[in-house]
Structure formats: structure tokens, C-alpha cells
C-alpha positions in Angstrom: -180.1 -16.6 -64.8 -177.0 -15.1 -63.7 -174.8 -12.3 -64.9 -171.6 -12.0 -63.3 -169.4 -8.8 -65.2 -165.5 -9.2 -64.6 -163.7 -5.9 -65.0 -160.7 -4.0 -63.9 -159.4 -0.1 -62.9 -156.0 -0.4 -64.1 -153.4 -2.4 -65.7 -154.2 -5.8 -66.8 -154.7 -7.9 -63.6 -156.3 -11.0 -65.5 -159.3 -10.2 -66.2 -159.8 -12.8 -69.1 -158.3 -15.2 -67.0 -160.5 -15.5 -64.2 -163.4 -15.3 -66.1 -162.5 -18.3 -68.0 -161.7 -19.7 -64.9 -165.0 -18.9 -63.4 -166.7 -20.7 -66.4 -164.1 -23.5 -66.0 -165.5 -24.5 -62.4 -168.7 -22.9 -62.2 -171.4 -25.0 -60.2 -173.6 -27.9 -61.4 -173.3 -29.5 -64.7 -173.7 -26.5 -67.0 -171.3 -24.0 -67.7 -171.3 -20.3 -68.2 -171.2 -18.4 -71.9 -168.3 -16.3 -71.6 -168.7 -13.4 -73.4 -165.9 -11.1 -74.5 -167.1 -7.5 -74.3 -163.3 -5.7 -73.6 -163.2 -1.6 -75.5 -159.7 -2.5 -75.8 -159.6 -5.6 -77.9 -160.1 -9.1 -77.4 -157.6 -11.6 -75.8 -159.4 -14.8 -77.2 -158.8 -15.7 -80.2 -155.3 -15.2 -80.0 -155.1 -16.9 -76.8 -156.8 -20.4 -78.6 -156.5 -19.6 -82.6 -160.3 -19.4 -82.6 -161.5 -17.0 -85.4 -163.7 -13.4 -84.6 -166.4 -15.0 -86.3 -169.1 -16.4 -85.0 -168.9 -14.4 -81.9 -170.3 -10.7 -80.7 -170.0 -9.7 -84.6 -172.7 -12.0 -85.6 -175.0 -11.2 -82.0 -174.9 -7.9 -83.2 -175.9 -8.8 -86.4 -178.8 -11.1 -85.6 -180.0 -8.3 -82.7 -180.2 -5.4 -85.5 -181.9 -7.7 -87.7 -184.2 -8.5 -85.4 -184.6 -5.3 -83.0 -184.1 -7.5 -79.9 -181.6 -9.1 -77.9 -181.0 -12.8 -79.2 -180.0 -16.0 -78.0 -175.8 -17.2 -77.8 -176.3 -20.2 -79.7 -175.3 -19.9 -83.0 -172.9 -17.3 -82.5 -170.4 -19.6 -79.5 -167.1 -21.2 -79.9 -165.8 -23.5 -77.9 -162.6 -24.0 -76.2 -160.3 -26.7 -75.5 -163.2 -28.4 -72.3 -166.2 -27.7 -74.1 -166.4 -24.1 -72.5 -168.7 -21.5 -74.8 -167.5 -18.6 -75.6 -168.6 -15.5 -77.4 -165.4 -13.6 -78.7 -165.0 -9.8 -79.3 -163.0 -8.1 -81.9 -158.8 -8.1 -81.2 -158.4 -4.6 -83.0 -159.5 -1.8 -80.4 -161.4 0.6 -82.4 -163.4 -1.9 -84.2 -164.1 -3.8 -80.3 -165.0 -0.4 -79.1 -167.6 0.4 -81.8 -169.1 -3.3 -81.5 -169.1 -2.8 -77.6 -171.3 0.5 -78.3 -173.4 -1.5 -80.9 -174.4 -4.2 -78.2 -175.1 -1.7 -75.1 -178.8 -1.7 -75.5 -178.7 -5.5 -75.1 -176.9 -6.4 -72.4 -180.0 -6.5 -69.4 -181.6 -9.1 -71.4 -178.2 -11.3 -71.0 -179.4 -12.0 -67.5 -182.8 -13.5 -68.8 -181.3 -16.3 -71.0 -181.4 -20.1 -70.1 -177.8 -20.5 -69.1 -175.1 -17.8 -66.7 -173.4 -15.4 -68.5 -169.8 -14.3 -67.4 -168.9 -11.0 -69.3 -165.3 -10.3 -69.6 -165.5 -6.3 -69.7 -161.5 -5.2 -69.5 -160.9 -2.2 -68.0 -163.1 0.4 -67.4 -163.6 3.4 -69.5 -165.1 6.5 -68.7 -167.0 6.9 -71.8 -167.8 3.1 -72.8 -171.8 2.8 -73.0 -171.7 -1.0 -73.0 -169.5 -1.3 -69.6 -172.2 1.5 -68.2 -174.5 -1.0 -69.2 -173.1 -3.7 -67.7 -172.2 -2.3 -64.5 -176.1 -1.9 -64.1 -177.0 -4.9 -65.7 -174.7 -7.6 -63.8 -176.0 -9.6 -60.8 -172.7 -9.2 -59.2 -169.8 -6.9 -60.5 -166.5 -8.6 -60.1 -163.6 -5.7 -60.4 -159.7 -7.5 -60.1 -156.8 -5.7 -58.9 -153.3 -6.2 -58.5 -152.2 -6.0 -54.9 -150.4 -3.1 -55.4 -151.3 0.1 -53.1 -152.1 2.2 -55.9 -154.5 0.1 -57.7 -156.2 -0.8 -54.6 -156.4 2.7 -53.6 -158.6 3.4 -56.8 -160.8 0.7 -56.2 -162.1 2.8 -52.7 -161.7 5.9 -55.1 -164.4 4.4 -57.2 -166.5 3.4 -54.4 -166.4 6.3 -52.5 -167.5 8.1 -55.8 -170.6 5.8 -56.2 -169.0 4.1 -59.7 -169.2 0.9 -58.6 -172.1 -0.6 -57.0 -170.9 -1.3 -53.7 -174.2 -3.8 -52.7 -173.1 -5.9 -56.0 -169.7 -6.0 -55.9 -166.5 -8.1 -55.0 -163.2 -7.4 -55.3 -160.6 -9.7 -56.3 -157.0 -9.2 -55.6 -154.4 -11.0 -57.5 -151.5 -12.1 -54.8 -153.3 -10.4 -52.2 -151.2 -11.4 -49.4 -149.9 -8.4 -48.3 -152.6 -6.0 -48.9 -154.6 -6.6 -45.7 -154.5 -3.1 -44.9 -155.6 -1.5 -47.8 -158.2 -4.0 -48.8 -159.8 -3.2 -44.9 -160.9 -0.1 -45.9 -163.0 -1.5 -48.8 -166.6 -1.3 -48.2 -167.1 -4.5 -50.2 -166.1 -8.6 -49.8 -162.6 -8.9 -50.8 -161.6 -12.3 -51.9 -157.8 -13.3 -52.4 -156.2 -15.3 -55.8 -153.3 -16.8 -55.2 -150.2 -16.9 -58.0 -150.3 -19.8 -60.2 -148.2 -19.9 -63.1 -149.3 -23.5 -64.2 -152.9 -23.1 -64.1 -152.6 -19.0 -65.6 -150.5 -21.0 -68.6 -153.4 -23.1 -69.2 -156.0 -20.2 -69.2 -153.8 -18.7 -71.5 -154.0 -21.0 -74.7 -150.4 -22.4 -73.8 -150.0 -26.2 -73.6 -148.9 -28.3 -70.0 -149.1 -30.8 -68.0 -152.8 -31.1 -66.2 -151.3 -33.4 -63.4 -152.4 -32.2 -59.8 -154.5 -29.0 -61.3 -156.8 -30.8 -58.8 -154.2 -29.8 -55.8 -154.3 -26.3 -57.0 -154.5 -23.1 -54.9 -155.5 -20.7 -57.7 -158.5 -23.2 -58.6 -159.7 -23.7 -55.5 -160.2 -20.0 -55.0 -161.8 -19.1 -58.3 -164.0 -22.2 -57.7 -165.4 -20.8 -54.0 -165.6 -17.3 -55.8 -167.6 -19.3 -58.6 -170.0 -20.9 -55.6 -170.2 -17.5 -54.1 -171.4 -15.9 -57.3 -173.4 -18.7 -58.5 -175.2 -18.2 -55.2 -175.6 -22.2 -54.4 -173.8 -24.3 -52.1 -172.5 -27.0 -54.1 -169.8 -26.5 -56.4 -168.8 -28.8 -58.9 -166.4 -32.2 -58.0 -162.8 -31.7 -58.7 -162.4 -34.1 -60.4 -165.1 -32.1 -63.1 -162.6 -29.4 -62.5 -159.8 -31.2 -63.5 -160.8 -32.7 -66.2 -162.0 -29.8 -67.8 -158.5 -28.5 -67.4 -156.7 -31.5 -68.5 -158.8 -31.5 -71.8 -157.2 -27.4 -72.1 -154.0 -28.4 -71.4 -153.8 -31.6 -73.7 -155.7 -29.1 -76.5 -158.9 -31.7 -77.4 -161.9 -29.6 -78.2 -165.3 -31.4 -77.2 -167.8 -31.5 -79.7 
């Protein structure tokens, strides 16, 4: 299936955010495990008051045990829609060292049953699982502010060969004024539009779901979604909104 990594250069663009939002809307009836691989520390369970455990600490576990990359299924929780995640460690020397750990199995992510969306942070020079990744992932999905200087390190990157220019696309956050910068990337560039209601939501805080349907934010991330997913048909809105209203009103499905 597919493997979709979500990272960033610099700052914190929203990386966790749009790849919740990628599982949120991603095409046909199934949704993606989202797996929370950040160095730095994990965003998650604070985000939803969802415990470190089950998540990557118990993969790790059952793939020592057993020499081999293992299925998601016993080691998912689920957010407020029903979406399956796999959370990382908050502290970032303890996420860093389970990062390492899970390195070696990160290929065989793109073998299982159901698409996997990793959310990878920012990239670090010396990280074994991002390197990992970065070679692992169908498409690499790096997110940047619109903002000269981060863009201008995205090309950096490129021209240096540490991206994978045939599998990447670039997001930009509030792109609008960064045509000419984001002409000089050698890559598809895809624009996300500010959206403070919908980025509340993604964030664990409560609010109103009413015309999420309507919204520009969405309807991006859900074309970017088709795009990655590689399929024409994405999934109805009204699928995409009621997976958000169930976030926003806080219901978890069983």
C-alpha cells in the first residue's frame, strides 16, 4: 500500500496537522494509520489526552521480539472519527531513541494492508529512522511556511540531492505570496490555505463542525490526499465532514 512521509526543514509549519488531515479525507472508505515517528517529541497525545501506550513503544516491542516488522493492530488508538493512530513518545530524547529503534522497519510499512501516513517532524541530520523514511516513502511530503527563508532551504535541500526530487511535494502553508520562490522548485508545489477553524479541530480543541464542508483548508488537503493516494475519486464531503464533526463534538467511534 502506500506510504506517504510528512516532514518539515524548519520551524513547525504543521506537520501533525496535515497529516491528520490527510488521514481525515483520504480516498475510499478506509483510512490511513497515522504514525507518529517526530525525533523531537510527539504532539498526539497531548493534542487528544490519548496515553503513549499502545503506540510505537509496543511496535518496537513486538518487532524485537519477533525480529521483523509487525502489523499496527494492536498497538493503534483512535481519535475522536475513528482515525488510527500510532503515537510516539512526547519527551525528545526518549522519541529520538524509539525513532532509532524502529529504523530498520520502516520499508516494510509500505507492504501492510492499509496506507500509512508518517508524521516525521523536522528533519535531522543525524536521525536513522527519517533516513529511512526518506527512502522508504512512496511520496515525501516536506511543508513550509511561506516565508522566503524557509522556502529557500527547501531548493537548498534539493539542489544537494536530500530530498528526493522524483518523490516529492512541497506544501506551503499560506502560500499566496510565494509564487516566485516556489518557481524555482524543481518539484509540484501545492498551496494550504489558513484555516483557523479547521487547524483548531486538528488540534484536539473543541468547535463548531458547521460548514467544515465549505472549507478551503479541506478541500486542499483532500486534492493533495487524491494526488497521493494516486486515484481519482476522493472521498464525498459529506464523509469528510462527518468525520470532522465527530472531532469537533469529541465522540470516539468504537
Amino acid at each position: 500500500m502506500t506510504l506517504v512521509a510528512a516532514v518539515s526543514l524548519k520551524g513547525a509549519p504543521g506537520v501533525t496537522t496535515l497529516a491528520i488531515a490527510l488521514g481525515a479525507v483520504w480516498p475510499g472508505p478506509v483510512a490511513p494509520v497515522v504514525v507518529e515517528l517526530d525525533p523531537s517529541g510527539a504532539d498526539l497525545p497531548a493534542r487528544f489526552a490519548l496515553e503513549p501506550a499502545p503506540g510505537l513503544t509496543t511496535y518496537a516491542v513486538a518487532a524485537r521480539q519477533r525480529g521483523q516488522a509487525v502489523g499496527f493492530d494492536d498497538h493503534l488508538q483512535r481519535l475522536p472519527g475513528g482515525l488510527s493512530v500510532c503515537c510516539g513518545l512526547p519527551w525528545p530524547a526518549a522519541a529520538r531513541a524509539l525513532a532509532s529503534e524502529v529504523a530498520a522497519w520502516i520499508p516494510a510499512w509500505r507492504r501492510g494492508a492499509d496506507p500509512v501516513v508518517v508524521d516525521g517532524g523536522r528533519l535531522e541530520a543525524d536521525s536513522p529512522a527519517q533516513t529511512s523514511l526518506l527512502g522508504a516513502a512512496d511520496t515525501v511530503v516536506v511543508v513550509s511556511s511561506a516565508e522566503r527563508g524557509h522556502l529557500a532551504l527547501v531548493a537548498e535541500a534539493l539542489a544537494q540531492g536530500g530530498l528526493p526530487e522524483d518523490r516529492l511535494v512541497v506544501v506551503v502553508r499560506d502560500g499566496r505570496g510565494a509564487r516566485s520562490e516556489t518557481r524555482a522548485l524543481r518539484c509540484p508545489v501545492r498551496g494550504l490555505p489558513e484555516d483557523p477553524r479547521a487547524a483548531a479541530l486538528l488540534r484536539g480543541e473543541a468547535g463548531s463542525p458547521r460548514r467544515l464542508g465549505g472549507s478551503a483548508f479541506l478541500r486542499a488537503v483532500r486534492r493533495l490526499a487524491e494526488e497521493l493516494a494516486g486515484r481519482a475519486a476522493a472521498p464525498a464531503p459529506a464523509v469528510a465532514r462527518e468525520r470532522f464533526a465527530t472531532l469537533a463534538q469529541g465522540e470516539v467511534s468504537a
